[in-house]
N, C-alpha and C positions, 0 to 999 in steps of 0.2 A: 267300199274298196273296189278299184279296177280288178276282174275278173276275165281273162281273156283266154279261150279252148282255140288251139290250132292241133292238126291233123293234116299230114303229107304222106306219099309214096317214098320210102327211103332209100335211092340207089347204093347206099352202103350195104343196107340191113335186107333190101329187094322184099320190102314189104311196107306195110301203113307202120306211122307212129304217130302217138297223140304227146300230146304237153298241155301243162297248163301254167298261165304265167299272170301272177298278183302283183299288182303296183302299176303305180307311173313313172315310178321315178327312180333314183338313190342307186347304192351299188346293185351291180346287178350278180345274183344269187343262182348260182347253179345247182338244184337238189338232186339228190337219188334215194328212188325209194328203200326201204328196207327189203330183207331177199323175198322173193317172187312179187315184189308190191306193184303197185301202179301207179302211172300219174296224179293220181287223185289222192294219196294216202297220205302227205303233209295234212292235206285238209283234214281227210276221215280222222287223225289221228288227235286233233287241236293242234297242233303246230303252226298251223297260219294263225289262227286265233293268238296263240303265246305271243308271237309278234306281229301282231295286227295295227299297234301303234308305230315301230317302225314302218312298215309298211305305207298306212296313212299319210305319214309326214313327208313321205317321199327320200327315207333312205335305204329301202330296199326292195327292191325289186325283184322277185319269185320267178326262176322255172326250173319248174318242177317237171320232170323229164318219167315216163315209161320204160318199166325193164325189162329183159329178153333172159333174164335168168332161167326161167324154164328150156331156155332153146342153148342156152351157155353154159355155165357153170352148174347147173343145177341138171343137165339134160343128161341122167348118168343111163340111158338107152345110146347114146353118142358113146365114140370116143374119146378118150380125154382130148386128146390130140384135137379132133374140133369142137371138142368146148372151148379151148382156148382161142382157137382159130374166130367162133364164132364171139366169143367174146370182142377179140382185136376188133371183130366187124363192128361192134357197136360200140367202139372209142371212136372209132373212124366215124360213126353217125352224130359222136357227139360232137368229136372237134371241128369237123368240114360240114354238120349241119346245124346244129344248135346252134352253137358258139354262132355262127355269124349270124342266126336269127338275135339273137339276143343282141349283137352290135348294132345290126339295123334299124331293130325298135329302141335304143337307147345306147347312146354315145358312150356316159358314163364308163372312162376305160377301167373300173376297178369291179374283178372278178373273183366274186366268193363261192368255193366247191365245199357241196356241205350234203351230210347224209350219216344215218342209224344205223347199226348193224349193219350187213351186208354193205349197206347204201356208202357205210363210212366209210368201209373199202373201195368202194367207187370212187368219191369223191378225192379220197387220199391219192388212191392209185395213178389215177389220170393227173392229179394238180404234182405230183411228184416225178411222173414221166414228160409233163408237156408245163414246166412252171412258167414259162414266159407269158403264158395265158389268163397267169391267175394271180391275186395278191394275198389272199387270205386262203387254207384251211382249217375248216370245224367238223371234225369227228367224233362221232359221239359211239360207243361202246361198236366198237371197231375192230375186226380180225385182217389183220396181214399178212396172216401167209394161208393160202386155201388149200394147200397141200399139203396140210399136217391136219390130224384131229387134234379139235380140243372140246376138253369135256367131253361131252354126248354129242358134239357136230363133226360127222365125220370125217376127215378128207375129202376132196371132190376131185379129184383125179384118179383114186384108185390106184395111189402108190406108183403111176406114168408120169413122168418128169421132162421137159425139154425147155432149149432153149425160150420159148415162146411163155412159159410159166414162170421161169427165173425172173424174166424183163416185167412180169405183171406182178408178183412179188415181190411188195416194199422192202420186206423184211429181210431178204436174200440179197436182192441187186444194189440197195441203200451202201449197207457195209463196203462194198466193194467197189463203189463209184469212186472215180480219181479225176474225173473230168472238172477240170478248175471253173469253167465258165458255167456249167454246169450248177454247181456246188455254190457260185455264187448266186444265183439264182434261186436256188432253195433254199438258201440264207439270208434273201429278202424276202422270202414269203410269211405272214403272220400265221402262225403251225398252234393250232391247240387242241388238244385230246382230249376226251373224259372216259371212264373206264368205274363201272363197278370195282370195291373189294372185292368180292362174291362170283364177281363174272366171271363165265370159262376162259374169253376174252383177253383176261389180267396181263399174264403170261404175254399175248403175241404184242400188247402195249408196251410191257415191260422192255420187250428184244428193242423195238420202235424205238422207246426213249430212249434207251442208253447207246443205238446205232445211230442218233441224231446229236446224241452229247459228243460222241466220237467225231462226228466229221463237222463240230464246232457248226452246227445248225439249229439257231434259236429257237425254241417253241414252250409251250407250257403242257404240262398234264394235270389232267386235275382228280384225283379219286373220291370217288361216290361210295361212301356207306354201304352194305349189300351189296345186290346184285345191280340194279339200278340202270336196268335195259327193258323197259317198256314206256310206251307215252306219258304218263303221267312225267317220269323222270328226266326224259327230252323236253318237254314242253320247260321245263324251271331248267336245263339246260340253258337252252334256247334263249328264254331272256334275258340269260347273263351271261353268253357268249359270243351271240351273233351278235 
């Protein structure tokens, strides 16, 4: 399997970022780690292994991108206010620097946003703010809105609210979008979710699916038995979604 590590100065993020990217060929795959994870954690986790055959045959093409969750969402010594700022900074690193890496090394125009936990809210977030970019998303046990607790995850805002939060929650701005061109664009997108019974998760899936049946936006859910949010459970994910 092509293995390839790249490592740049980010003038979005105004620091180093690493990626790593598996294949040669096929659609190209955009991941995001799980929360605080790293570039490296598709690997650590078997998830490259789960689809190592696509991979091979040259219909998917892996990168797997580094996260800034300790400096963003997760940096409750910040204020909310720039965690979310800092956050916006690193869509900005994905869309104006990834993304056109990933064009250069491979034509292939078809773009899948895919990521776990945390990651699945990345992956949702940005293929639902910027869909012209993307043709498929794969969420796997995935929260939407990050300024509500659920279960035992608490809020990450700390009960501060602004406009800049609303626009990165799917689960708030989704409902309320009226934007036709827009709407169609998220209506060609291939949208599939998984979601434990069990997960604290359930619930923000829940708001998700029935805000996507409303605004007549195709996608599939699929419920998991349990809890069904750790690697073993992405990995058989994984071969039957991506």
């Amino acid at each position: 399997m092509h293995r390839e590590y790249h490592k740049w100065f980010s003038p979005n993020l105004n620091r180093d970022m690493e990626l790593l990217i598996y294949g040669h060929a096929g659609a190209r795959m955009l991941v995001f780690p799980t929360r605080r994870g790293r570039f490296y954690e598709y690997e650590t986790l078997g998830l490259v292994d789960a689809v190592a055959e696509k991979i091979d045959n040259g219909w998917l093409q892996l990168y797997c991108v580094d996260s800034i969750d300790c400096e963003s969402v997760y940096n409750f010594s910040a204020h909310p206010a720039d965690r979310i700022r800092r956050h916006n900074q690193y869509e900005q690193y994905i869309i104006n620097e990834v993304l056109p890496l990933s064009r250069l090394k491979n034509p292939q125009p078809f773009m899948i946003s895919h990521g776990c936990s945390l990651g699945a809210y990345h992956a949702l977030n940005i293929a639902f703010r910027h869909p012209q970019w993307f043709g498929k998303v794969v969420a796997f046990s995935g929260r939407y809105n990050l300024s509500e607790p659920a279960g035992e995850f608490r809020g990450l805002f700390d009960d501060y609210y602004d406009e800049e939060i609303y626009f990165h929650s799917p689960n708030h701005f989704l409902p309320n979008l009226d934007d036709c061109c827009v709407l169609e664009s998220l209506r060609r997108l291939q949208i599939i979710l998984t979601i434990g019974t069990e997960d604290p998760f359930l619930d923000s899936n829940i708001t998700l699916n029935s805000a996507l049946q409303a605004k007549q936006i195709p996608h599939e859910m699929h419920l998991w038995e349990g809890r069904a949010h750790q690697a073993s459970d992405w990995q058989k994910m994984a071969q039957l979604y991506l």
